[in-house]
C-alpha positions in Angstrom: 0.0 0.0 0.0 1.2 3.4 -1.2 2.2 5.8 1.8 0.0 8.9 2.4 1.8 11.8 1.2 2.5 14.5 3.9 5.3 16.6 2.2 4.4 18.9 -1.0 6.9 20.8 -2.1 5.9 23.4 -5.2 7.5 25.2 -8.2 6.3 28.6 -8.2 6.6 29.4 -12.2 4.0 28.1 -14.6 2.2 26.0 -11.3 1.6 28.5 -9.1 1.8 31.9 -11.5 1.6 32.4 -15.2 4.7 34.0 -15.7 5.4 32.6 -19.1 4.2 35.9 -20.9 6.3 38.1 -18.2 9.3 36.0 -19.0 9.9 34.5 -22.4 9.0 37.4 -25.1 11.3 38.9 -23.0 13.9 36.3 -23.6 13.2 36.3 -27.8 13.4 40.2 -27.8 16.7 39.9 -25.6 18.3 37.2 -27.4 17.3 39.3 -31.0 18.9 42.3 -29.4 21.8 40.7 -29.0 21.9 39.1 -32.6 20.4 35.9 -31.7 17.1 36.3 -33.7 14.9 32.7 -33.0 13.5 32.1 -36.7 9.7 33.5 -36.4 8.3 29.9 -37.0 10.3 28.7 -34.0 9.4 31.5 -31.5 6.6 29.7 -29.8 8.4 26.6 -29.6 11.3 28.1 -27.9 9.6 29.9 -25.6 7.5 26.7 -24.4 11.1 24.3 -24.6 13.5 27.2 -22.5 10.6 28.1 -19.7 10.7 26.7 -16.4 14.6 26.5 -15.7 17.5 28.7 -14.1 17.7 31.8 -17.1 21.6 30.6 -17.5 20.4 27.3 -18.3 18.1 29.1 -20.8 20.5 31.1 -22.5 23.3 28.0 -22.3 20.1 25.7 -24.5 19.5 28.5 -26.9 23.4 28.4 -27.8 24.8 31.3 -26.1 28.4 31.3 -25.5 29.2 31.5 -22.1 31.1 35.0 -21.9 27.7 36.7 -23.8 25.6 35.0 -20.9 26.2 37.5 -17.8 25.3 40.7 -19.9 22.3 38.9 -21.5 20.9 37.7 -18.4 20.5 40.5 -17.2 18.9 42.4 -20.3 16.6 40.0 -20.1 15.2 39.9 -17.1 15.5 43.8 -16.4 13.2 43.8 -19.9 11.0 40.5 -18.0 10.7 42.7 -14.8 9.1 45.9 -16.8 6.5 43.4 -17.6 5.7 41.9 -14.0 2.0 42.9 -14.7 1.6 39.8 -17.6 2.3 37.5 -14.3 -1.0 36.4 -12.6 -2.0 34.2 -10.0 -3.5 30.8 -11.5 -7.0 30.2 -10.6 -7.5 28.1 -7.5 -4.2 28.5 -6.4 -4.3 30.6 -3.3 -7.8 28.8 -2.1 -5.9 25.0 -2.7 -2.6 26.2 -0.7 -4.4 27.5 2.6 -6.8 24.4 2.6 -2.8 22.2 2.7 -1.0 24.8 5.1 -4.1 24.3 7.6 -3.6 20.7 7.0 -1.9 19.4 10.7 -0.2 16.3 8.7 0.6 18.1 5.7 3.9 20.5 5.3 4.4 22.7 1.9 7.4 24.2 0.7 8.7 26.2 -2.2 11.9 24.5 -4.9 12.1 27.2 -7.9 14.9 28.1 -10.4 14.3 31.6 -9.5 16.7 33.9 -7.9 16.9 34.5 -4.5 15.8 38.2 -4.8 13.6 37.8 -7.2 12.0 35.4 -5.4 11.6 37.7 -2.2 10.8 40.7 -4.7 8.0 39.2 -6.9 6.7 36.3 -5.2 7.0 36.9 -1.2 6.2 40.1 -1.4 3.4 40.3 -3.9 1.1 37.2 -3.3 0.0 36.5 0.4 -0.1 33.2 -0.2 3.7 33.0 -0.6 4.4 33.8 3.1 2.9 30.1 3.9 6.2 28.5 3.0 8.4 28.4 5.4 11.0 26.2 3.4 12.0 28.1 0.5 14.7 26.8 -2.4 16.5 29.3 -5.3 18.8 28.9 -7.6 21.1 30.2 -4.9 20.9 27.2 -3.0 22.1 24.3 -5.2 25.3 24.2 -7.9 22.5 21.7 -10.2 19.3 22.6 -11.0 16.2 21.0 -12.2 15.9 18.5 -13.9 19.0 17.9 -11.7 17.0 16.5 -8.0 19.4 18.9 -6.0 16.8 21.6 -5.5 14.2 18.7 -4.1 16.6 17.0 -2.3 17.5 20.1 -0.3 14.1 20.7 0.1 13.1 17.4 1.6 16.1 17.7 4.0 15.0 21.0 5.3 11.4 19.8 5.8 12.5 16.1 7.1 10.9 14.8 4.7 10.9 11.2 3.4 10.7 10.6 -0.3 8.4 8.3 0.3 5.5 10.9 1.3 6.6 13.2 -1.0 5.4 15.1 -4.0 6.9 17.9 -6.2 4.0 19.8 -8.2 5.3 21.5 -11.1 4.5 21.8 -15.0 7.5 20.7 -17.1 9.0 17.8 -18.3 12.6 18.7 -16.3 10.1 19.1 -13.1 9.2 15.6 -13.4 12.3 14.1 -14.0 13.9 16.1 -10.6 10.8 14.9 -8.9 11.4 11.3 -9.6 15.2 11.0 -9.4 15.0 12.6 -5.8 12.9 9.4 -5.0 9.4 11.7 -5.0 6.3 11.1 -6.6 5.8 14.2 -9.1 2.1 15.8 -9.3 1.5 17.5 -13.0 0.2 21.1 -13.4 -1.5 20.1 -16.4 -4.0 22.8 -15.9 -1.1 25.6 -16.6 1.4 23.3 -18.5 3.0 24.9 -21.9 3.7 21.5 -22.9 1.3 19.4 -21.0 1.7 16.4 -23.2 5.5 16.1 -21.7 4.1 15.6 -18.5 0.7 13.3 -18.8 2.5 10.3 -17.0 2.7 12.3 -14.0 2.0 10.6 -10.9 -1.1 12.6 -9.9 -2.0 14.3 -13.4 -3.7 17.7 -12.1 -6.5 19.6 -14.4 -6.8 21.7 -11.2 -5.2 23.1 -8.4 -8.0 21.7 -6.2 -6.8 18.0 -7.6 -3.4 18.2 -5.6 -6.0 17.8 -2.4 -7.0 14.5 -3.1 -3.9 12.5 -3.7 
């Protein structure tokens, strides 16, 4: 018999907010500004294949060398930042996390590729629901990241968590594979997924928030 999961740990991009229009025209206006034009027919394909991992990575998969990476990270998300109002809360979200942080068996915490500052800046301090977590994980915190389990691993060690009763909740394929090579179950965000077929074997396939509740 399968253990009861007690330990939920969350990615905040693309699960918890829509942030892929904040983020990734950002990232095709950057990379063209820096005379690394993505072919117009590939546009929306990049931006669904390069969201949901550290911006380095990002760059690195779009074939930028690493001396050009510093400057352009940092065009690109001062350009992502001036459009903070594209991000929004995903329906269901805040309502589904309180119901869990009230839970007495249940503990929640945060693994993202974000920045450490950017998480304080535009998640903490934003969205109310963000103060729940008390165990938050950044880029800052791990050398790998996702699909690398580093960031999960650290995660579950914080909380005392056992793998076992375990699940990351996230909405790419590289969430899944951390979630699974950390020993966790992975939950899908297939209600906010850009590429929701890469992740239909989840564990716990969610077509809403409310879904993670039942498992």
């Amino acid at each position: 018999m399968a253990q009861k999961i007690e330990n939920f740990i969350f990615d905040i991009d693309g699960t918890l907010i829509d942030t892929i229009d904040m983020y990734m025209p950002a990232m095709i206006d950057t990379l063209a500004q820096h005379g690394h034009p993505v072919a117009p027919d590939k546009v929306e394909q990049t931006k669904h294949d390069l969201f949901g991992i550290t911006g380095r990575d990002a760059l690195r998969l779009a074939g930028i060398s690493e001396e050009e990476i510093p400057k352009m990270l940092k065009d690109w998300f001062d350009l992502a930042y001036q459009r903070a109002d594209r991000a929004k809360v995903i329906e269901g979200i805040p309502e589904m996390l309180n119901t869990l942080a009230n839970r007495e068996d249940a503990k929640i915490a945060i693994a993202t590729s974000k920045l450490a500052d950017e998480y304080q800046e535009y998640f903490v301090n934003k969205y109310d629901f963000a103060k729940l977590f008390k165990v938050a994980i950044t880029s800052a915190d791990t050398k790998k990241h996702k699909p690398a389990p580093d960031p999960i691993l650290v995660a579950m060690d914080k909380m005392g968590a056992d793998p076992a009763t375990t699940v990351y909740v996230g909405d790419t394929i590289n969430d899944m594979k951390a979630a699974h090579a950390a020993g966790a179950k992975f939950a899908g965000a297939l209600y906010s997924s850009a590429n929701p077929d890469s992740i239909k074997d989840a564990d716990f396939p969610l077509m809403k928030p409310a879904d993670l509740l039942k498992i």
